[in-house]
Structures are given as C-alpha cells and as structure tokens.
C-alpha positions in Angstrom: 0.6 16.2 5.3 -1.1 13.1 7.0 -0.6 9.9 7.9 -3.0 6.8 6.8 -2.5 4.1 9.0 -4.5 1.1 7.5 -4.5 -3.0 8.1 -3.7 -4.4 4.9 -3.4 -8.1 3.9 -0.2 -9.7 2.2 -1.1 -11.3 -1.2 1.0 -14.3 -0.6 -0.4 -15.3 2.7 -2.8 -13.6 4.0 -1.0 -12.3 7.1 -2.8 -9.0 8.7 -0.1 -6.2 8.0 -0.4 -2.9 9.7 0.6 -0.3 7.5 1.4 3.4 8.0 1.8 5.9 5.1 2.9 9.6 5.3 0.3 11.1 2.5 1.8 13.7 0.9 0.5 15.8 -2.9 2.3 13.3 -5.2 1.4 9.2 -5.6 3.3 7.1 -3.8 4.6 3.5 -5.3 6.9 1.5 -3.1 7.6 -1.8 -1.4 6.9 -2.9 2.0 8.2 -6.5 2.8 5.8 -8.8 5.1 6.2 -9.1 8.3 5.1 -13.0 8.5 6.3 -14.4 5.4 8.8 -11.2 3.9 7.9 -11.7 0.4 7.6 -7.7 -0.9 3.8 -6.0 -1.3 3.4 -3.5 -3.9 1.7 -0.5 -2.6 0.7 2.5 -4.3 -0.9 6.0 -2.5 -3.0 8.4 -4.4 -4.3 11.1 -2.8 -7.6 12.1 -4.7 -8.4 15.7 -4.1 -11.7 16.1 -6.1 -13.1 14.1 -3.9 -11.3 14.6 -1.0 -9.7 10.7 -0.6 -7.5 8.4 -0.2 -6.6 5.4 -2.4 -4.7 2.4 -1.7 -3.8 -0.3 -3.9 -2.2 -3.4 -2.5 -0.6 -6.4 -4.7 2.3 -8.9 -5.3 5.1 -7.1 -6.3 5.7 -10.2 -9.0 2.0 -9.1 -10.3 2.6 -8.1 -14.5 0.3 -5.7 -15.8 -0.1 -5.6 -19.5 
C-alpha cells in the first residue's frame, strides 16, 4: 500500500486542494469536501497494474453521468 499525495483543483472554484489518498488493490470512489468553498469533490482512485499507474478522476459531486 501507498499513498498518492496530489494538488487537485475544486470544480466549483478553483481553489488548490491538497489531496492525500491511501492506494490500496481495489478503486476507490468517495467524497472530499473543499477546503475554501466546502462544496463536496468526487474523487475516484484506480490503481492500474498493467501499466503500473495511478488514476485519478476529480469532479462535482452534482456531475450526472448518463
């Protein structure tokens, strides 16, 4: 197990968020409020083994996918 620590930025106002994520075997999907203006990011961790990385997606949690 690691730990990813990246600088993401909110989708509602742009505010530099640092992030840090304990990468484990399974994805990840969970929500991690803003520090400047506390609306809630979506952020999902995939650990890609074949080629040996790791993904992460950041949105608005209010984001619909269809």
């Amino acid at each position: 197990m690691s730990i990813l620590q990246q600088t993401i930025s909110c989708p509602f106002c742009g505010h530099a968020t640092h992030l840090s994520v304990e990468v484990t075997d399974d994805d990840q999907d969970f929500i991690e409020d803003c520090s400047n203006c506390c609306n809630p990011i979506h952020v999902k961790v995939h650990k890609d083994e074949q080629h040996h990385s790791i993904q992460l997606f950041i949105d608005a949690d209010d984001e619909q996918y269809y």
